[in-house]
N, C-alpha and C positions, 0 to 999 in steps of 0.2 A: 407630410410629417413622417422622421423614419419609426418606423415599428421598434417597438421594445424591446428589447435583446431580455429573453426569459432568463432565471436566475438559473445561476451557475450551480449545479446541484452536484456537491462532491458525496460518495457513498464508499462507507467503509462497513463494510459485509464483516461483521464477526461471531464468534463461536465458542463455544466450552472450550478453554485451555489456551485462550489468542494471550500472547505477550500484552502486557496494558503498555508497554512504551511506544510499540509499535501503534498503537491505538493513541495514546493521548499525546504524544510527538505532534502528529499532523495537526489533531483537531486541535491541539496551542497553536500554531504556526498559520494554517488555516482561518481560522478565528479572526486573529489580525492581520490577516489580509483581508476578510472580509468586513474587517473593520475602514482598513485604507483604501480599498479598491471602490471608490461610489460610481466606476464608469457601469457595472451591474451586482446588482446583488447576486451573495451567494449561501447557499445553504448548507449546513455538513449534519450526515444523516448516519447514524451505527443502526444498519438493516440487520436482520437472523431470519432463519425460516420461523421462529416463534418471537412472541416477544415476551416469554419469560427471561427473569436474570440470568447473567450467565457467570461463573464464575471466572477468571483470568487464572493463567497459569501460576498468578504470585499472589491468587487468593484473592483478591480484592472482587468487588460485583459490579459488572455492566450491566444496563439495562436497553436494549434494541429499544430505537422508535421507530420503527417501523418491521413489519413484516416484507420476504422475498415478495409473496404474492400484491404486496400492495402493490407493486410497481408496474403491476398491470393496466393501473388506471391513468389517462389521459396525463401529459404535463408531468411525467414520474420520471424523465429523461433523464441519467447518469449522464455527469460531464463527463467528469472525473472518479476514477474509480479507482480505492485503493484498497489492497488487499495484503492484511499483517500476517505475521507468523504467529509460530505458538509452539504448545508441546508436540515432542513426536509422533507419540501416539494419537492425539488430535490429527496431526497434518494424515498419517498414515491410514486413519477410517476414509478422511475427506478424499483424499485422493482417490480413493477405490470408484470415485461419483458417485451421483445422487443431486438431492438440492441447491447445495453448496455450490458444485460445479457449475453447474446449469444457468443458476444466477450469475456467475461470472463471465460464462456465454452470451446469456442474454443482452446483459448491461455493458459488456464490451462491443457488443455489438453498433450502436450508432454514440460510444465516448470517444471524445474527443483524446483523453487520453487514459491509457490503464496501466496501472501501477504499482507496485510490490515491494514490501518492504521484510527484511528479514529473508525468512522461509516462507512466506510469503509467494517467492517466486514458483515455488514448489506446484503452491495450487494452480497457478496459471500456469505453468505449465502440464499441469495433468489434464487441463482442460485444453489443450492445445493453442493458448492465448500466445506463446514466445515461438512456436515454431517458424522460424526465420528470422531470428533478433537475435541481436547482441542482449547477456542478459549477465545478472549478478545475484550471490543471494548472501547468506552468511557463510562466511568462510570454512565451519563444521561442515556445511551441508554443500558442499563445491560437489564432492563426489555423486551426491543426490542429482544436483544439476545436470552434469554432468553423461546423467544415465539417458538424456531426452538428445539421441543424435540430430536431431532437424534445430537445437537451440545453440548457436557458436558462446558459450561460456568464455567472459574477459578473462583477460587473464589479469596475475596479483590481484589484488583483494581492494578492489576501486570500493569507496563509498556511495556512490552510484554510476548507474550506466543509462544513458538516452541513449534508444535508437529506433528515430521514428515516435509513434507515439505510443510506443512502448519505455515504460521507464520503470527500474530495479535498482532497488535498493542491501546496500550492503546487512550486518547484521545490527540490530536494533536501537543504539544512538545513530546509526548511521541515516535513517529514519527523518532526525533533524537537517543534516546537509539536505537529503534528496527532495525533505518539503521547501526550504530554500528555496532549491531549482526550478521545483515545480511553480513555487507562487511566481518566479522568471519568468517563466512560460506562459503563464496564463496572465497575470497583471501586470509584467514588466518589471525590469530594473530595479526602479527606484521605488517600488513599494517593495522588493524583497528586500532591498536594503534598507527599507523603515523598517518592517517589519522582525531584520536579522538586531537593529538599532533597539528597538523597541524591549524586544526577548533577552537582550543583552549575551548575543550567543559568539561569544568571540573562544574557544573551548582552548585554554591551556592544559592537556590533562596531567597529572605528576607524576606519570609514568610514558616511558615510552618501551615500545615493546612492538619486535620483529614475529608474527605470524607465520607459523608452522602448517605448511602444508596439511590436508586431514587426509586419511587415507583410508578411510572406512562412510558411509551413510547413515548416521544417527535414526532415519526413520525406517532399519531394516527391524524386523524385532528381534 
């Protein structure tokens, strides 16, 4: 008999000041793929080093289930590991290291894929997660990217970038396309397309609008 492929444990690591879209993008998207996918089950999990509430950058309140340190214990495996943006000053403590980082170390360590959305990429890269990747983040903070030589920055302003099992995400609806991709990757085709069917995400937006290079780092103070 074959062995049971253990559940798919996606974790989105968040913090005082994280964007909620970047946060609740995936886990809508996510969700129903965990709804369509029955070849294994999957879990999605908003970790913190505490689990007090935490507020989002637009004021609304998250509440972490789980703690960093839970994932010490046995079967606490990241598959999937995604990692939103937020306020500047948020991203510019975090990056300094600490906690935050360390967890993104950790849990990158045996996922199958790790992932970024927003400013997002910022953290993995201070932790040295994109060093040798093609990567994306929002197009404010290009110049931010930008500043990590060992990380080849795409060029214009993709809504996401794979490369490898590395995956980056543009700025925060962008967030929707690159869960798309991802549930691609992990369940296949034809449940992202139930799934894109499902959310009803076909996005006409009523504006179109050509993107101005930025030429400063928003997270300098």
């Amino acid at each position: 008999m074959a062995q049971e492929r253990p559940p798919f444990h996606i974790t989105i690591p968040i913090y005082p000041g994280v964007d909620l879209l970047d946060v609740a993008a995936p886990v809508e998207l996510f969700s129903w793929m965990a709804e369509a996918w029955t070849a294994r089950a999957t879990t999605i999990t908003l970790a913190a080093e505490h689990l007090s509430a935490l507020k989002t950058r637009d004021g609304l309140i998250l509440t972490p289930q789980r703690r960093f340190a839970d994932y010490a214990a046995p079967g606490s495996q990241t598959y999937l590991l995604w990692v939103p943006g937020g306020d500047p000053g948020a991203l510019r403590a975090l990056m300094q290291g600490g906690p935050y980082l360390d967890f993104l170390k950790a849990q990158s360590a045996g996922a199958d894929h790790v992932s970024s959305v927003c400013e997002g990429a910022l953290l993995l890269a201070a932790a040295g997660l994109l060093d040798g990747y093609r990567a994306t983040t929002h197009w404010a903070f290009i110049p931010c990217l930008s500043r990590f030589p060992a990380i080849q920055v795409a060029e214009g302003f993709p809504r996401y970038v794979i490369d490898g099992n590395r995956i980056t995400g543009g700025g925060i609806s962008s967030g929707l396309d690159e869960a798309l991709a991802i549930v691609a990757c992990v369940a296949g085709e034809d449940i992202a397309k139930q799934v894109q069917m499902t959310t009803q995400y076909f996005p006409e937006p009523p504006f179109q609008q050509t993107i101005v290079p930025a030429t400063h780092c928003p997270v300098d103070p």
